[in-house]
C-alpha positions as CSV (number, residue, x, y, z in Angstrom):
1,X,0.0,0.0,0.0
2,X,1.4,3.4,-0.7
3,X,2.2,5.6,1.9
4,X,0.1,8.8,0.6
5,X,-3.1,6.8,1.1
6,X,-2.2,5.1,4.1
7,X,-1.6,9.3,5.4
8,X,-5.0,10.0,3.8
9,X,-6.7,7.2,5.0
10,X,-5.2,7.7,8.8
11,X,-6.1,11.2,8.5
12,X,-9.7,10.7,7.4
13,X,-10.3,8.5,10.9
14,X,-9.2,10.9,13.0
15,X,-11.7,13.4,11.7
16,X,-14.3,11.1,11.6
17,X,-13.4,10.2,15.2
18,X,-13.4,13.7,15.9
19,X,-16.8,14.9,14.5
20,X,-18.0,11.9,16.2
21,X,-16.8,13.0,19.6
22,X,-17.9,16.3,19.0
23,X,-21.5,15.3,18.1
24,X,-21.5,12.9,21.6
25,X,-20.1,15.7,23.9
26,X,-23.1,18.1,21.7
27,X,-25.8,15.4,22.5
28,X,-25.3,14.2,26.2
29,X,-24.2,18.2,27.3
30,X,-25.8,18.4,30.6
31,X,-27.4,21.9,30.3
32,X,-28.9,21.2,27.3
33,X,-28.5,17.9,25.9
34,X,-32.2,17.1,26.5
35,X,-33.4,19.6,24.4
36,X,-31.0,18.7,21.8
37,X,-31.9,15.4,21.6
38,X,-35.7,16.0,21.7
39,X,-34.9,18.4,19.1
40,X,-33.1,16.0,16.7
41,X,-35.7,13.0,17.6
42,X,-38.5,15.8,16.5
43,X,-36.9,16.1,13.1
44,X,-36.5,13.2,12.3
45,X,-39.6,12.2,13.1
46,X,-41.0,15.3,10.9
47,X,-38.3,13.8,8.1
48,X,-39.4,10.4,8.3
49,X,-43.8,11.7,8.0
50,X,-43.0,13.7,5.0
51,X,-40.9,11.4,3.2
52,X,-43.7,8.4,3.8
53,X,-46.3,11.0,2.5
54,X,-44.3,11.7,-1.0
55,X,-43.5,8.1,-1.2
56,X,-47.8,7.9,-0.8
57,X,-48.1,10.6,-3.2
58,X,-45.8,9.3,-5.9
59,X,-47.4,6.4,-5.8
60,X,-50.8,7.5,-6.1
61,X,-49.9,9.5,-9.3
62,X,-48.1,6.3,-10.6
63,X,-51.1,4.1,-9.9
64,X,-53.2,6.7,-11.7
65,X,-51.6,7.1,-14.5
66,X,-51.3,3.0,-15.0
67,X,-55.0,3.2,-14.8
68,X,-54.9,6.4,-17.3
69,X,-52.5,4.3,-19.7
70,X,-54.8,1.0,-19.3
71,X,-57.6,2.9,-20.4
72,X,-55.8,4.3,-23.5
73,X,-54.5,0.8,-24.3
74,X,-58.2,-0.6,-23.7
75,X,-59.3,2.1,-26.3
76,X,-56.9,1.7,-28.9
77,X,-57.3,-2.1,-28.9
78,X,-61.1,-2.1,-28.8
79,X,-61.1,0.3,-32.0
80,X,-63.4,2.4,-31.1
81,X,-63.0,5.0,-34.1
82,X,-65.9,7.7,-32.7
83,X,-63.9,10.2,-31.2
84,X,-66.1,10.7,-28.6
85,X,-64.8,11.1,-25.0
86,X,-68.1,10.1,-23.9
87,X,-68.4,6.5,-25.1
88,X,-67.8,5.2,-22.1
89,X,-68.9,7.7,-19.5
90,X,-72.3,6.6,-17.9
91,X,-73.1,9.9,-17.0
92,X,-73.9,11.1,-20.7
93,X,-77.2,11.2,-21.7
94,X,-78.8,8.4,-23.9
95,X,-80.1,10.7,-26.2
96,X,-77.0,12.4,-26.9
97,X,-75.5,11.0,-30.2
């Protein structure tokens, strides 16, 4: 192994040991380590309810526009030639042609 990245490598622990240290002594500070920690278990909370509702949201719109695509594929196949929007909406009114 060459020395430079055995250097790099040694160097990269100890500042990662660091920050971790650092990030400990923040956390259990006796004045106001209980804050900070409620504070951090608040946001990730908050991080983890928004991200599950865009992961719902994204995968409503996907599921609708499978059902969107089915329902163009169903058209196509079934060659309906009319145009009409309305062919299979059972809200239109018989009498309309």
């Amino acid at each position: 192994m060459n020395q430079d990245t055995t250097d790099v490598s040694l160097v990269k622990w100890a500042l990662g040991g660091a920050a971790l240290g650092a990030l400990t002594m923040f956390l259990m500070d006796p004045d106001r380590g209980n804050r900070r920690r409620a504070l951090a278990k608040d946001k990730a909370y908050s991080m983890a309810v928004r991200t599950r509702k865009q992961i719902d949201a994204k995968t409503r719109d996907l599921a609708n526009r499978a059902k969107g695509l089915r329902a163009e594929a169903k058209h196509l196949v079934s060659g309906d030639s009319s145009g009409s929007d309305t062919a299979g909406d059972t809200n239109a009114s018989p009498n309309a042609k």
